[in-house]
N, C-alpha and C positions, 0 to 999 in steps of 0.2 A: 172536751174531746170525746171522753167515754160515752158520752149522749148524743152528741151529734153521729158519732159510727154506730146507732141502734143497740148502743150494752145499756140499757134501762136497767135488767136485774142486775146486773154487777153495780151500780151508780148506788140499789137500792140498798143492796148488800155492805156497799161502804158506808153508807148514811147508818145503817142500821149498827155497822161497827161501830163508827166512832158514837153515839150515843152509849153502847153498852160500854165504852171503853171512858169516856167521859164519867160516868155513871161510877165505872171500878175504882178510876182516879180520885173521884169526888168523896168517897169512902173510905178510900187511904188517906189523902191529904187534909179533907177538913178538919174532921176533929183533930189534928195536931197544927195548923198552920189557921186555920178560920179563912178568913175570907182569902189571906193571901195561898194558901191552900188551894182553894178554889179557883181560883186565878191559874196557878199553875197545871191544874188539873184539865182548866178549858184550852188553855195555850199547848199544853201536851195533847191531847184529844187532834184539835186542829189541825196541829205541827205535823203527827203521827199520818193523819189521815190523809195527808197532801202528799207527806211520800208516799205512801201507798199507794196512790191514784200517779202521782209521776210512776212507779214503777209499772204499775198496770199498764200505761200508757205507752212505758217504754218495752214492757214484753210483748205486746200485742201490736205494735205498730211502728217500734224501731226507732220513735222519733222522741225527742226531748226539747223542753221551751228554752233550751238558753244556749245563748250565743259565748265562744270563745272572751270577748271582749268582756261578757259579763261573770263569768269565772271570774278573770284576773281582776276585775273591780274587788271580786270578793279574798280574793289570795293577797292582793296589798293592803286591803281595812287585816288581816291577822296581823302581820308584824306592827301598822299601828295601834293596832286594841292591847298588845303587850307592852308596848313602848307605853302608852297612857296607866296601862296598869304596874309598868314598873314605875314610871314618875310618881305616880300617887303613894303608892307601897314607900318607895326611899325619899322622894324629896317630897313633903305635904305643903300643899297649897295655903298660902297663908292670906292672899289677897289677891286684889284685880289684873296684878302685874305678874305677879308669878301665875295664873291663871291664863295670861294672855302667854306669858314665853311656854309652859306647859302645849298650848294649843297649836302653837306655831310648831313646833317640834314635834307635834306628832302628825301634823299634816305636813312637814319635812320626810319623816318615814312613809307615810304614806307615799306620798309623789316619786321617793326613788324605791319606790316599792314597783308601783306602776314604770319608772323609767326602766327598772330590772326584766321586768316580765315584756318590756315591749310596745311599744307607742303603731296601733293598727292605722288606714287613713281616713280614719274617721277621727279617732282619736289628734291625728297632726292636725285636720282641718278646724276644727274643736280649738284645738291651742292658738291656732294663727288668726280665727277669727276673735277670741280675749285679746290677745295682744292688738291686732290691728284697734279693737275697741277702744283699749287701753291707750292707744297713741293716738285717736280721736277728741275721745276725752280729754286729753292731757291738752293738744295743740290745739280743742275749742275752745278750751275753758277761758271765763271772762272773769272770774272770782280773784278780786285784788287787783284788778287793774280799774285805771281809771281816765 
């Protein structure tokens, strides 16, 4: 966006940040982490540099890339990333079964995470075409008979 609206020296200016900012990271974290150091030093760098350029974006032209819908995608993944990390923390996965009821129950929190915050219609026509799929499925299927 900031290139397409002729900000070249601001684009160059972030470029040039996040390298020296890379660079800082990369001299705090390796010598104590090694390479995983360095991992978090390029992912902070990036991270770093993306909001900057989302704020830039949004000081200078008011606008922002995401849509309401995609907010609350991200507001129902938190109470399941707690739900998964309280399971883990108190009841430890000990096989393929308790790993399957683990998964089912956090995309339970999930889903009435997302029914909390509100089903948009995009989101209904979304649900209605799985299910119609789902009853396709079911009433084509030839598997077992004969």
């Amino acid at each position: 966006m900031l290139i397409m609206t002729g900000r070249s020296t601001l684009t160059l200016f972030n470029s040039v940040l996040m390298v020296g900012g890379a660079l800082v990271l990369d001299f705090l974290f390796v010598p104590r982490l090694g390479l995983n150091g360095a991992a978090l030093a390029g992912g902070l760098a990036i991270a770093g540099i993306n909001l900057l350029r989302l704020g830039q974006v949004w000081w200078l032209f008011r606008l922002h890339p995401f849509a309401r819908s995609q907010i609350k995608t991200v507001l129902a993944a938190l109470p399941a990333a707690l739900a998964a990390m309280a399971w883990t923390r108190w009841l430890p996965l000990q096989g393929e079964l308790d790993l399957g009821v683990a998964c089912a129950a956090v995309c339970l929190v999930y889903a009435l995470a997302l029914h909390r915050l509100g089903f948009d219609d995009a989101d209904r026509l979304f649900i209605r075409m799985v299910l119609a799929r789902g009853r396709l499925g079911m009433a084509g299927s030839t598997v077992g008979k004969s």
